[in-house]
N, C-alpha and C positions, 0 to 999 in steps of 0.2 A: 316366324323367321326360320328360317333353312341355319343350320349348324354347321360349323368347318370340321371337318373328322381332324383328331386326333394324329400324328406322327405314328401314334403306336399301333395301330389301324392297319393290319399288315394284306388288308384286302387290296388290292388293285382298283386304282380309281377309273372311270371311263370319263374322259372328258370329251361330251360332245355339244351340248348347245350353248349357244352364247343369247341372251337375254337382250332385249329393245328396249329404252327407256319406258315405253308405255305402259308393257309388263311387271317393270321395276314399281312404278306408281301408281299400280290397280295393286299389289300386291301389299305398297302402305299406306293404300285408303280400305287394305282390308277386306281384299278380293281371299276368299276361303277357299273356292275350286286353284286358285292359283297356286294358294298354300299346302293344300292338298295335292297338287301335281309335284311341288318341288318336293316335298318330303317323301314322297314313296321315288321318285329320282335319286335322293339322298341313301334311302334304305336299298336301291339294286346299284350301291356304289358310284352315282355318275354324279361327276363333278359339275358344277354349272359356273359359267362362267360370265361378265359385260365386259365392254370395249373403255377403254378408259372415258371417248366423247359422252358415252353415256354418264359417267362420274361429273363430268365437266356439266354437264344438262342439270342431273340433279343436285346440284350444289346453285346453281344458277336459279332453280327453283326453292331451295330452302332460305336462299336467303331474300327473295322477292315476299317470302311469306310470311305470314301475319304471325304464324307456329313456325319460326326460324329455329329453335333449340329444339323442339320436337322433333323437326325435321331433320335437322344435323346429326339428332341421335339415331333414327332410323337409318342413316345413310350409313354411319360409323357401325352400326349393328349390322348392317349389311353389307359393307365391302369385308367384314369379317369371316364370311357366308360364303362367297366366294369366290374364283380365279380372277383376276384383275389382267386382262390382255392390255399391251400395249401397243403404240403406233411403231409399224415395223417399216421397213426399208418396201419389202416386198407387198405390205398393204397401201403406202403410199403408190406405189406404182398401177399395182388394179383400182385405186381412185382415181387415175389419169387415165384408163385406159377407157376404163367404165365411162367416167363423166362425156369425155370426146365421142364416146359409141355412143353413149344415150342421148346426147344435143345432137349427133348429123340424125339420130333419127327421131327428132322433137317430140322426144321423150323424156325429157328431164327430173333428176330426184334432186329435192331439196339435201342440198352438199353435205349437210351433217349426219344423215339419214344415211346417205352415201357412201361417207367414211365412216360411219360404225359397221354398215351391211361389208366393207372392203377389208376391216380388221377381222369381222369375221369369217369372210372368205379366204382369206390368207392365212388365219391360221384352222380352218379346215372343220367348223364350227357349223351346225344347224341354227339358223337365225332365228330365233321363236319372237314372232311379233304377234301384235292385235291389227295392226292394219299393211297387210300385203300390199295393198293399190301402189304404194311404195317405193316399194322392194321386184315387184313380178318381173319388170324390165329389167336389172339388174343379171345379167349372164354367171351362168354359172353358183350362182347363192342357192343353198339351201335351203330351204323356210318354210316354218309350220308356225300355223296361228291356232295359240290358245285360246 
């Protein structure tokens, strides 16, 4: 798990990617190249940040689970870890804008999908997913796949 720097940390944080639930849950079944990506992130100061629907997903998930306190510890160890974006005035609006462009061109994202990829557009955030198919249609998003 990725560590919150410290207040006294008088480095400059970069805050630029924003994380996809699928990321979030290869990383606590123990994906090591993931583990290894955020930690040398962590060491050139960039701050990583999820969308709060992604919190809402995986709480949804720990408590379907058979390992429900496992799970809940890993999440509470992890939003520790780091930036918690929330639903902005201005992200709700690029999920209006987006959903109506992507349906007249029958191309539609599953809406959850949609509104995390729109909080991270809004607050100006590289989307790092494992499945673009996605996200591609989505104007203006950022995204790199680990």
């Amino acid at each position: 798990m990725i560590e919150k720097r410290s207040k006294r940390d008088i480095s400059p944080l970069i805050d630029m990617y924003c994380l996809d639930t699928n990321i979030i849950i290869d990383l606590f079944r123990g994906d090591e190249r993931l583990r290894t990506q955020l930690e040398k992130l962590k060491d050139l100061n960039v701050e990583v940040s999820m969308a709060m629907p992604s919190l809402l997903e995986l709480y949804k998930g720990a408590y379907a689970s058979s390992k429900k306190e496992q799970a809940l510890q890993l999440i509470g160890d992890f939003k520790k870890s780091v930036k918690l974006l929330p639903v902005s005035e201005q992200s709700c609006v690029l999920f209006g804008m987006d959903w109506c462009l992507l349906k007249k061109k029958g191309k539609p994202v599953p809406e959850f999908d949609l509104f995390i990829a729109s909080i991270a557009k809004a607050e100006g955030k590289i989307f790092v997913t494992r499945n673009q198919k996605h996200f591609l249609e989505i104007p203006n998003l950022k995204i790199e796949e680990w």
